[in-house]
FIDREN-990738 format. One line per 2 residues: number of its first residue (from 0); their letters; for each residue x, y, z of N, C-alpha, C, O. Coordinates in pm, 1 decimal. Layout:
<pts>
NUM	A	X/Y/Z/X/Y/Z/X/Y/Z/X/Y/Z | ...
</pts>
This chain:
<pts>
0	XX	85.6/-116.3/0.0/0.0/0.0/0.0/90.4/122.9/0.0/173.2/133.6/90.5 | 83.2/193.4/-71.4/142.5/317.6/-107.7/37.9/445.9/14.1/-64.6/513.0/1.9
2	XX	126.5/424.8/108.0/49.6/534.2/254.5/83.3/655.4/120.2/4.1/683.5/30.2 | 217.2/711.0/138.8/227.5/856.4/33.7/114.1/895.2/-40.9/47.2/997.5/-26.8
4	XX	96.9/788.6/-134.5/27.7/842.9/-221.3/-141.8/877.4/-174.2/-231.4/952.1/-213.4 | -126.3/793.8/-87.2/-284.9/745.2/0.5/-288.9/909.2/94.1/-398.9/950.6/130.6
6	XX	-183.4/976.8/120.1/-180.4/1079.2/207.2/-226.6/1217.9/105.5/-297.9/1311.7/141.1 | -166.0/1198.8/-22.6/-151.3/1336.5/-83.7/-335.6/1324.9/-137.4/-404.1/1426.5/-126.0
8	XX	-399.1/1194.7/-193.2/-504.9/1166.3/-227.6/-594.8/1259.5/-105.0/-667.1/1356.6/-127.5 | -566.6/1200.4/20.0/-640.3/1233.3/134.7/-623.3/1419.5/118.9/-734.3/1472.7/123.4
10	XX	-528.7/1501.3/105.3/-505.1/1563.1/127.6/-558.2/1683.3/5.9/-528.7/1801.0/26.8 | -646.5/1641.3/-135.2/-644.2/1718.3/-198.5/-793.5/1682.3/-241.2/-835.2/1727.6/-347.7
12	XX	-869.5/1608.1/-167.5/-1029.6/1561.8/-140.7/-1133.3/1548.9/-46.6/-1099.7/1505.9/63.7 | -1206.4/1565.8/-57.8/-1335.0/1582.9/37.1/-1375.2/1432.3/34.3/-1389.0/1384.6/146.9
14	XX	-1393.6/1360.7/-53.2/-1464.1/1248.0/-54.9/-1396.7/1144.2/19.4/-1279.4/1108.9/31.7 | -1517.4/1103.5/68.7/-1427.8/928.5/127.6/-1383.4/837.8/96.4/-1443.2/772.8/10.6
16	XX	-1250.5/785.3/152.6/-1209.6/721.6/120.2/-1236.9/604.5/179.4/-1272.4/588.8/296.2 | -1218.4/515.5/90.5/-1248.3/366.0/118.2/-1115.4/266.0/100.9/-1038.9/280.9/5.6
18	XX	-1098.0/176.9/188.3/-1040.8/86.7/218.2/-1071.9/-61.3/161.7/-1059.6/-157.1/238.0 | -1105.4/-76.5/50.0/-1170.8/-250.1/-22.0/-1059.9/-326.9/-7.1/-942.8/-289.5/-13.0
20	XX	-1114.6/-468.6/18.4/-965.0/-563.0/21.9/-893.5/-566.4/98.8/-775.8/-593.7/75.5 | -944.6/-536.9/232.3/-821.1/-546.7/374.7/-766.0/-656.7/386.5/-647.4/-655.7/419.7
22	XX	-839.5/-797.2/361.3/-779.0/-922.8/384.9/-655.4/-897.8/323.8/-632.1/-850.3/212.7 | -570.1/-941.2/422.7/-390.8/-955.3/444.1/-314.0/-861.7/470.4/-196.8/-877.3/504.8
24	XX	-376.3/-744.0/456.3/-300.0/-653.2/520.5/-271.6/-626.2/638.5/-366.2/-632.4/717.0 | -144.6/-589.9/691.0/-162.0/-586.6/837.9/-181.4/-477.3/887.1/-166.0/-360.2/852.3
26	XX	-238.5/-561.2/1024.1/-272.9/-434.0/1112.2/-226.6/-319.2/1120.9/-308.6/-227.4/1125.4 | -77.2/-285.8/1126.3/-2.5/-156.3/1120.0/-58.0/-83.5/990.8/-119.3/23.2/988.5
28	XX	-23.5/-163.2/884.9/-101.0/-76.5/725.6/-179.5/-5.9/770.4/-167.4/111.9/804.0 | -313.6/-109.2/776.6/-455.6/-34.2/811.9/-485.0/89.0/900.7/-565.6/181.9/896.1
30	XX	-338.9/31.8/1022.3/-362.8/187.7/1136.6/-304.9/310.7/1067.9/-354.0/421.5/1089.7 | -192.8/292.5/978.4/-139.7/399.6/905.5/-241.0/458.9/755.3/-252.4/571.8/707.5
32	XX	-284.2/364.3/726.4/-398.0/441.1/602.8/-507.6/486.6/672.8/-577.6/557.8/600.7 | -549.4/474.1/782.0/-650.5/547.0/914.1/-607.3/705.0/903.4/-654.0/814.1/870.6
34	XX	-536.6/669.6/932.5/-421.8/778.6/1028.6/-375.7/900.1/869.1/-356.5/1021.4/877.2 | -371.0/832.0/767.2/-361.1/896.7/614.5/-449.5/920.7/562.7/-445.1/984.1/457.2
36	XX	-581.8/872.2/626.2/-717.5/926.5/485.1/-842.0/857.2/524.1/-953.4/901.2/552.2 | -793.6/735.7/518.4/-877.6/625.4/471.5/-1019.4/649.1/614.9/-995.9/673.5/733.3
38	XX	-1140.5/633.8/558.7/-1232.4/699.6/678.9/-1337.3/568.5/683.5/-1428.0/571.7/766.6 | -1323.6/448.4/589.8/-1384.1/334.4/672.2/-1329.4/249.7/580.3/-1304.0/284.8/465.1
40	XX	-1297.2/71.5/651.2/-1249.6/-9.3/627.7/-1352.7/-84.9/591.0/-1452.8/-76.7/662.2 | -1357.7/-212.1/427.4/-1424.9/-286.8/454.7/-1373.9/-417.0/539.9/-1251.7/-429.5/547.2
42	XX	-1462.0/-523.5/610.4/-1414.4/-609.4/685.6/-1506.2/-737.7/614.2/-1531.6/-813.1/708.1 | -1556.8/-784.8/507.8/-1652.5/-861.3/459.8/-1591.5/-990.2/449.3/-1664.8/-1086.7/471.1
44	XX	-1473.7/-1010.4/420.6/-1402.9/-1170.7/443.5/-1373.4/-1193.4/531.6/-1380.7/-1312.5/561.7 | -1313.7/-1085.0/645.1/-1298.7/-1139.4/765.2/-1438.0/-1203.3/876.3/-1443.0/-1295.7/957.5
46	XX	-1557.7/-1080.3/819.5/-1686.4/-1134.0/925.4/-1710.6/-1253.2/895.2/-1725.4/-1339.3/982.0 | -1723.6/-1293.8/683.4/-1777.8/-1424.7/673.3/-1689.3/-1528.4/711.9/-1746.0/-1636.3/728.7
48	XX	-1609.5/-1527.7/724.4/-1480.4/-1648.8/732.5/-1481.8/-1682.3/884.5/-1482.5/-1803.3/907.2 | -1482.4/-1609.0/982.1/-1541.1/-1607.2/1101.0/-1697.0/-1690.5/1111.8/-1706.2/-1810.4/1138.1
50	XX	-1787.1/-1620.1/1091.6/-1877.1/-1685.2/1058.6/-1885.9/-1838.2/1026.7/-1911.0/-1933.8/1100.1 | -1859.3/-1830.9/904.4/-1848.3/-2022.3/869.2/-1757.5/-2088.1/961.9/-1796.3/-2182.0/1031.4
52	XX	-1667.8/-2054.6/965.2/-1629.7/-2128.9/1057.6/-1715.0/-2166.7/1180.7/-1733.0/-2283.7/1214.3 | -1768.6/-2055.4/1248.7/-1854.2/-2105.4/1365.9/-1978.4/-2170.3/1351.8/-2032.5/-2230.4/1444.7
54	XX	-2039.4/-2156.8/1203.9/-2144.1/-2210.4/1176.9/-2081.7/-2396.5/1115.8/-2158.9/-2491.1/1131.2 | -1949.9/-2417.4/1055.8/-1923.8/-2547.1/1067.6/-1886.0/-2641.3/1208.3/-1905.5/-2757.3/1244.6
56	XX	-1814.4/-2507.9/1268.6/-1796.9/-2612.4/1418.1/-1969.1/-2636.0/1478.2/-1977.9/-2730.1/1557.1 | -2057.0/-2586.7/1458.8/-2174.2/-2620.1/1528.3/-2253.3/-2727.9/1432.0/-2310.7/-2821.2/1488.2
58	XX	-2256.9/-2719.9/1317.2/-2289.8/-2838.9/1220.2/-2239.2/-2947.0/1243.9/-2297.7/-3046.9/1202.0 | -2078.3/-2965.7/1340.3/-2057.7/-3062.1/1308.6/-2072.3/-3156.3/1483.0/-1998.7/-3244.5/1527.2
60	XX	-2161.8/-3109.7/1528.8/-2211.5/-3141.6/1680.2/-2399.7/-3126.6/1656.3/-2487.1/-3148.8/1740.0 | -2413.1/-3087.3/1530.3/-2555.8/-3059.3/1564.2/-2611.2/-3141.8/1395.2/-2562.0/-3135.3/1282.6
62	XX	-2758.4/-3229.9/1461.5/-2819.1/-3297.4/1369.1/-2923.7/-3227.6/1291.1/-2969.0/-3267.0/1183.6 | -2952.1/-3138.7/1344.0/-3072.5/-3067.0/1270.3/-3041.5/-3031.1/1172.3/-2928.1/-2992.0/1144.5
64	XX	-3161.5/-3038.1/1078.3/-3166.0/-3039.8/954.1/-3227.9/-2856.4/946.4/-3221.3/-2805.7/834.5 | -3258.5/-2807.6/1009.8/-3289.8/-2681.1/1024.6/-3186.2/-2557.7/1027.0/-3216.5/-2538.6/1144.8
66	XX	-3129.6/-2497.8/1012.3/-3039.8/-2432.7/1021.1/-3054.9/-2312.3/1137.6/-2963.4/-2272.2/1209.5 | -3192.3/-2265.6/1137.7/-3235.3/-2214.7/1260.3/-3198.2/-2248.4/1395.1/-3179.5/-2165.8/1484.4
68	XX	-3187.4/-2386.9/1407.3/-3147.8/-2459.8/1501.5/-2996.3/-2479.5/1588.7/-2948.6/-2525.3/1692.5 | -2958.2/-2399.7/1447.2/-2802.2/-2398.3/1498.6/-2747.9/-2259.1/1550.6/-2635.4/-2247.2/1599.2
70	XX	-2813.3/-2183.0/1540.2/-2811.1/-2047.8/1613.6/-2882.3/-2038.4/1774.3/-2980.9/-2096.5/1819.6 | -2780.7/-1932.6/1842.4/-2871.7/-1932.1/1981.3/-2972.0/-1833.1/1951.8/-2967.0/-1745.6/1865.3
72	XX	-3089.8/-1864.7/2057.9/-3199.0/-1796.7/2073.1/-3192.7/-1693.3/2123.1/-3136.3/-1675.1/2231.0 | -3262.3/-1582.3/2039.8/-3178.6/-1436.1/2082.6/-3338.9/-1420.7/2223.1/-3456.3/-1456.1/2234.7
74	XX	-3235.2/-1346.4/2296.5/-3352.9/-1295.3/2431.2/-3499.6/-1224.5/2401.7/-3505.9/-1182.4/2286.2 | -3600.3/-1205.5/2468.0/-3708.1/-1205.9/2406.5/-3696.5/-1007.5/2420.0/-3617.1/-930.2/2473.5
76	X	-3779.2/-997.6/2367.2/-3815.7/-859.1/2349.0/-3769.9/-742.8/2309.7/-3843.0/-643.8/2311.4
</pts>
């Protein structure tokens, strides 16, 4: 990631900037293109990949054929 160029961008626009494609970048990057412009990160492979995963570890303890079933029951009201 080119922070420089990501700084002078930031620096000669109003519009927001966006962050697409975070998967693999590291953490430091991301805090430095923060810190340069960038005014929201997407996070969409990291939530789903998270996700499946927790939805296979529970598939693989749970028989229901429901998928409903494999989620907890959110509190009432």
């Amino acid at each position: 990631m080119d922070i420089d160029l990501l700084h002078r961008i930031a620096g000669r626009t109003a519009a927001t900037l966006v962050l697409r494609g975070r998967s693999g970048i590291p953490p430091e990057q991301v805090r430095l293109a923060i810190s340069n412009g960038i005014c929201k990160v997407n996070l969409a492979t990291e939530i789903k990949n998270i996700f499946m995963a927790a939805v296979k570890n529970e598939l693989a303890y749970n028989q229901d054929i429901d998928l409903r079933g494999c989620f907890p029951k959110l509190p009432a009201g």
